[in-house]
C-alpha positions in Angstrom: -64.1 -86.9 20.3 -67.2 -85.7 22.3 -69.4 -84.2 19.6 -71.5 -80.8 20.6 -75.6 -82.2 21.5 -73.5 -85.3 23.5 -74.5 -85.6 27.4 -70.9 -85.7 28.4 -69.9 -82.1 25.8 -69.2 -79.5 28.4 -68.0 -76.3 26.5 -64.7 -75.3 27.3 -64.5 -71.5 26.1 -65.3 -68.3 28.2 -68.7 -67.1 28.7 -70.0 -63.7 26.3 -71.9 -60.9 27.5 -74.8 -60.7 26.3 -74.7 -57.4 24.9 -71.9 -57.9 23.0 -72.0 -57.7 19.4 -72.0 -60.5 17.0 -72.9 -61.3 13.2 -75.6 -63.9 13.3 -73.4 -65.9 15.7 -69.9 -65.9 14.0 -67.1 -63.5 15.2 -66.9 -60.0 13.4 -64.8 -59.9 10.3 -65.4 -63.2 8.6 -65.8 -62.5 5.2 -68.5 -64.0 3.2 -68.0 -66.8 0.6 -66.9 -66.1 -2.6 -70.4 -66.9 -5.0 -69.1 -69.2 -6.8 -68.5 -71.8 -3.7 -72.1 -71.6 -2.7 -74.7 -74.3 -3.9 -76.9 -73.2 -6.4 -80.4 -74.3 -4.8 -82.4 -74.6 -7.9 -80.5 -77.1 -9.3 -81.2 -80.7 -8.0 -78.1 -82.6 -9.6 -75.9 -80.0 -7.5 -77.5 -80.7 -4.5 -77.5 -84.7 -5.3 -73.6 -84.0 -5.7 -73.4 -82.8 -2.5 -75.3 -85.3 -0.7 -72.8 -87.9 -2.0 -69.5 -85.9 -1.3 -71.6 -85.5 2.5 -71.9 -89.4 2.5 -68.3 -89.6 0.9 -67.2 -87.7 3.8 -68.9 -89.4 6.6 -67.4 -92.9 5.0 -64.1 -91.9 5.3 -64.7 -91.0 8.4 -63.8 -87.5 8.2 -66.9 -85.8 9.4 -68.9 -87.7 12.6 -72.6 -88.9 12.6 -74.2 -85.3 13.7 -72.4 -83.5 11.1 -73.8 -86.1 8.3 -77.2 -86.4 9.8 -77.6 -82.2 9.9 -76.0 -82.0 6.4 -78.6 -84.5 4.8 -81.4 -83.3 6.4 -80.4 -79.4 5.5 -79.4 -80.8 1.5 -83.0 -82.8 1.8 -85.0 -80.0 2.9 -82.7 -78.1 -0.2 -84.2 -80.5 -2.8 -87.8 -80.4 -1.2 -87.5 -76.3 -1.7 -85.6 -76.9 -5.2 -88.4 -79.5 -6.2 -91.2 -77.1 -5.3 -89.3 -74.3 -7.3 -89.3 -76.6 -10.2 -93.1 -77.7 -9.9 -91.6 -81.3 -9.5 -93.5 -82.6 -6.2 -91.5 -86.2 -6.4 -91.5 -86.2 -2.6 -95.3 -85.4 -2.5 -96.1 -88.1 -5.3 -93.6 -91.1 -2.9 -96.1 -90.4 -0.1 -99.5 -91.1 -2.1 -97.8 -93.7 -3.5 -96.4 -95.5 -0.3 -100.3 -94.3 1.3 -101.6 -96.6 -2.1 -99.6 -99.6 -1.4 -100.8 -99.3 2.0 -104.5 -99.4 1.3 -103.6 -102.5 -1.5 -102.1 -103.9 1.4 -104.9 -103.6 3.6 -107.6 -104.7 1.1 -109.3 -107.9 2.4 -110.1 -110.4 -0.1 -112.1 -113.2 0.7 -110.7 -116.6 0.9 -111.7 -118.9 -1.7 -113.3 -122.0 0.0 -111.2 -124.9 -0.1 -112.9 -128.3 -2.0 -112.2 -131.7 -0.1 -112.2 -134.5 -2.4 -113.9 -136.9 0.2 
């Protein structure tokens, strides 16, 4: 199956005018989703839960790569938005971290001199 964004995907469907009406891009008289199906975005473990049914998903190979790579990087930024809500910056505090390691990394130490016994 040729996945939409491939270089062979040719859309098969008619052409719209483009004064037609629309709502936001999805055909007139889709109802909304009931509340109680959408993800609650201030809450991290909900978000977490649907990251893994995402990677369950892709697994069982019942969703392709594109759909698995836009739904992690969509529940990611989620958490980033839900973490900044909260006043948890965990993302913020991995990059000075990883930036600390890198300057311990980089840190040159002197080599002790080595002693011949001659």
């Amino acid at each position: 199956m040729v996945e939409r964004g491939a270089p062979d995907y040719r859309w098969r469907g008619g052409r719209v005018a483009p004064d037609a009406e629309t709502d936001g891009g999805m055909m007139p008289g889709i109802a909304d989703p009931p509340d109680d199906d959408l993800l609650d975005w201030r809450d991290i473990v909900a978000i977490g839960t649907e990251q893994a049914r995402l990677y369950a998903l892709w697994r069982r190979g019942r969703i392709g790569n594109r759909a698995s790579k836009t739904g992690m990087a969509l529940l990611a930024r989620l958490a980033d938005t839900c973490e900044k809500a909260a006043g948890v910056r965990v993302a913020e505090l991995e990059v000075l971290v990883t930036k600390l390691e890198a300057q311990v990394a980089l840190r040159h130490t002197p080599p002790r001199p080595v002693r011949h016994l001659a």
